[in-house]
C-alpha positions, 0 to 999 in steps of 0.5 A: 406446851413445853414452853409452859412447862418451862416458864412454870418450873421456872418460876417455881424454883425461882420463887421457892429460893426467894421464899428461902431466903426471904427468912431470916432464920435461914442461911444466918450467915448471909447478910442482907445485901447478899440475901437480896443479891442471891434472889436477883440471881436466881431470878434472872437465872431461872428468866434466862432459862425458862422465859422468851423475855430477851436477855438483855432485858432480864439483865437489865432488870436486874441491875436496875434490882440491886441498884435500887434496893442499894446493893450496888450504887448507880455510879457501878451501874452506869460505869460498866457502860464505860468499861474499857472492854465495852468500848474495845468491842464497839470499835472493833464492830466498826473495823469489821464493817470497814473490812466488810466494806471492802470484801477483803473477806471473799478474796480471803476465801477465793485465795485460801478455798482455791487451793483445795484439791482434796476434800480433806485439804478443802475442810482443813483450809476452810477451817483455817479461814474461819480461825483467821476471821476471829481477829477481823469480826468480833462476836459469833454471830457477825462471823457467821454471816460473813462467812454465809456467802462464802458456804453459798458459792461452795455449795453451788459448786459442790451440788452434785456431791450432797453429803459435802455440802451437808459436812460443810454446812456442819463445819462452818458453825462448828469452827466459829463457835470454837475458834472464838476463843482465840482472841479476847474479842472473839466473844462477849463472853470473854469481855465478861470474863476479863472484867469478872476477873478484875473486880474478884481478884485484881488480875487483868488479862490483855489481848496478847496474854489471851492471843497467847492463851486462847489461838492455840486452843482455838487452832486445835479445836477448830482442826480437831472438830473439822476432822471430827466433822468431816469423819462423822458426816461422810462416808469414804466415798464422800471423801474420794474424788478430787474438788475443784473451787474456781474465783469464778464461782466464790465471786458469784454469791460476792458483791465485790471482785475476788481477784484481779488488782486491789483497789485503794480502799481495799490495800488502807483497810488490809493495812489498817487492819494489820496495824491494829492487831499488830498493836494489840500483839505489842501492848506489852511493849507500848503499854496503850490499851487495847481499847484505845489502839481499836477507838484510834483504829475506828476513827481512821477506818470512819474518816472521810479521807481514808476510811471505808465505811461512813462512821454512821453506817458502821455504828448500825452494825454494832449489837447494842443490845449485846453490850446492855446485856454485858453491862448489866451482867458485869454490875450483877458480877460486882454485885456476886462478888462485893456482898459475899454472895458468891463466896457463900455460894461455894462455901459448902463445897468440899475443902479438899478437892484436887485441882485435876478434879475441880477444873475438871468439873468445872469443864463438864459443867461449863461444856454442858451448860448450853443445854440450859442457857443458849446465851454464851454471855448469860452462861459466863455470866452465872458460871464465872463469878462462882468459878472464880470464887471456888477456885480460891477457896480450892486452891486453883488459880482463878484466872486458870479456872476462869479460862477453862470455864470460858473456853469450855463453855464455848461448846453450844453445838448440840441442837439446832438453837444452842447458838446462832450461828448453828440456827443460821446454817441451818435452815437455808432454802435450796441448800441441803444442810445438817438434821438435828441428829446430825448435831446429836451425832457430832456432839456425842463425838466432840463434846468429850474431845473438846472437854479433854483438850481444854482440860490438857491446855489448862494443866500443861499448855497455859502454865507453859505461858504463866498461867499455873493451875495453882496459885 
């Protein structure tokens, strides 16, 4: 029945804009273009929103829409498809199926895990492991079922001290979610952003000039939410007592071994891996695109010689309907942007807003908006074309507002649906995990911190490293 209720208020809303707009008395100042734009919009929003019909194919639909009826030519279309951004993240899903390969990740876990002695170093730590996953597994979702394993072996471990194992249960998507930010392939959201950026205003932001931006805020989220966790989901009495994790129980829930020597295909993989970031960080100095230093790291990892994974085998793991969907998004972007529909869109917004009060609406809105649309894509999607095109209108750097909405908007934590990796902890059979009030309890604690630190870094940290808050 709620479903139904959605679907109808959906609709309705839906087709109320297009009746609106449908008249050409109404909003003169909208030309055609940004008229059949603004309907598509509104459309793929309220289907996003209201309807079980996958993303991927709403997005799609509406490219197809504003291709058909001109608003963009098949040419803009079909190039997003060759983004640089979308080949970086194909490749980069490669790489991560050779590390999976290997099972660098569980000795990874055995050597940073191993070393807790107290429940509080045992979280800190586990924190610090996920935060490092973000250079080696693109996407939230592939992270987290990485990481599933390793929540398993710390489970069965931690059996007889319940509570923990439920903090533990909260923490590992918690830190997920949050730590994305800390790399340009964190998240295809922020693939969104960039290309976003790019056709609005020209600036184009690379992978180190967002490690320099996104791993700090990544670092202190991610810790802030671990303390916040670990606070808000135990007692005192869970927290006294020493822990204990041996290899031995890390390597029973891993196909490969965790300690002992490192195998050949283990030390190319670790080396492979290093270099590509390393190029990545120095993109600067060898001006080689991103893009190109993850098809060349790709191509190594699939070879036969010295790769670790079948090129096959690695392409089955790449989320093609994940890139459609940024395909799709980023024409109905070029679309918001090229017919005027998003400057019309913020033109009725107040003319003297501060850059405090702008970015800080801009941060509420983005921290909330998973409450609508539980795709992080599709939120970046709706939010940032606006975002962008209020900013300058208020004077605000766009890249500024742009980031903050991102990163903001990397907040999905309050129900048990908001995101996949919070829908994967939290229903594993055997394994006591977190309830929905849980969730309510943590978010009513972190929504606000999350909202306020992203607001601090945005107007002391990034202007630190060029980002200003104004232009």
């Amino acid at each position: 029945m709620t479903l139904n209720l959605r679907l109808a208020a959906a609709l309705c809303v839906a087709l109320s804009l297009c009746a609106l707009l449908a008249v050409p008395a109404n909003f003169p100042a909208l030309g055609g273009d940004a008229r059949l734009t603004l309907a598509v919009f509104a459309l793929a929003t309220c289907a996003w929103i209201g309807t079980p019909v996958d993303d991927t194919y709403v997005a799609l639909g509406a490219g197809l829409a504003l291709t058909a009826t001109g608003v963009i030519s098949s040419d803009t279309l079909f190039g997003t498809l060759g983004d640089a951004t979308v080949w970086l993240l194909i490749c980069a899903f490669v790489l991560a199926a050779a590390v999976a390969r290997t099972g660098l990740a569980g000795r990874a876990a055995a050597f940073l895990v191993g070393g807790a002695r107290t429940v509080r170093q045992l979280t800190h730590l586990t924190t610090a492991a996920l935060v490092v996953t973000a250079f080696a597994v693109p996407a939230t979702s592939g992270r987290a079922a990485l990481a599933l394993p390793v929540f398993l072996a710390l489970a069965k471990a931690l059996a007889d001290r319940r509570r923990l194992v439920v903090m533990l249960a909260l923490l590992f998507p918690t830190v997920i979610l949050l730590s994305a930010v800390a790399t340009l392939i964190g998240a295809g959201a922020h693939l969104i952003t960039v290309s976003v950026l790019w056709e609005a205003t020209g600036d184009r932001i690379g992978f180190t000039q967002w490690l320099l931006l996104g791993l700090p805020l990544a670092v202190a989220s991610s810790h802030l939410a671990a303390e916040t966790v670990l606070l808000t989901t135990t007692r005192r009495a869970d927290r006294q007592g020493p822990v204990r994790i041996t290899a031995e129980e890390i390597q029973r829930h891993s196909e490969s071994p965790v300690t002992g020597p490192w195998t050949q295909a283990e030390k190319r993989c670790a080396l492979l891996l290093a270099t590509v970031v390393a190029l990545w960080c120095g993109e600067p100095l060898h001006q080689v695109s991103p893009a190109v230093v993850a098809l060349i790291g790709a191509v190594v990892a699939s070879s036969p010689a010295l790769g670790t994974v079948g090129l096959k085998d690695a392409l089955k793991t790449v989320p093609w309907s994940l890139l459609l969907f940024m395909a799709a998004t980023m024409a109905m972007g070029v679309a918001l942007a090229d017919s005027g529909a998003a400057k019309w869109l913020v033109s009725g917004l107040p003319a003297h807003v501060g850059p405090g009060v702008f970015l800080g609406v801009v941060v509420a809105v983005s921290t909330a908006a998973h409450l609508v649309l539980q795709s992080r894509s599709a939120r970046s999607s709706v939010l940032v074309p606006l975002v962008v095109a209020a900013a300058v209108g208020a004077g605000v750097n766009p890249v500024a507002a742009a980031l903050a909405s991102t990163a903001a908007a990397g907040f999905c934590h309050t129900l048990p649906a908001s995101a996949k990796p919070v829908t994967l902890f939290s229903d594993l059979p055997g394994v006591p995990t977190y309830t929905p009030r849980d969730l309510l309890r943590l978010s009513a604690v972190l929504a606000p911190l999350t909202a306020a630190l992203v607001l601090f870094f945005a107007a002391a940290v990034w202007p630190l490293v060029g980002v200003p808050v104004t232009r």
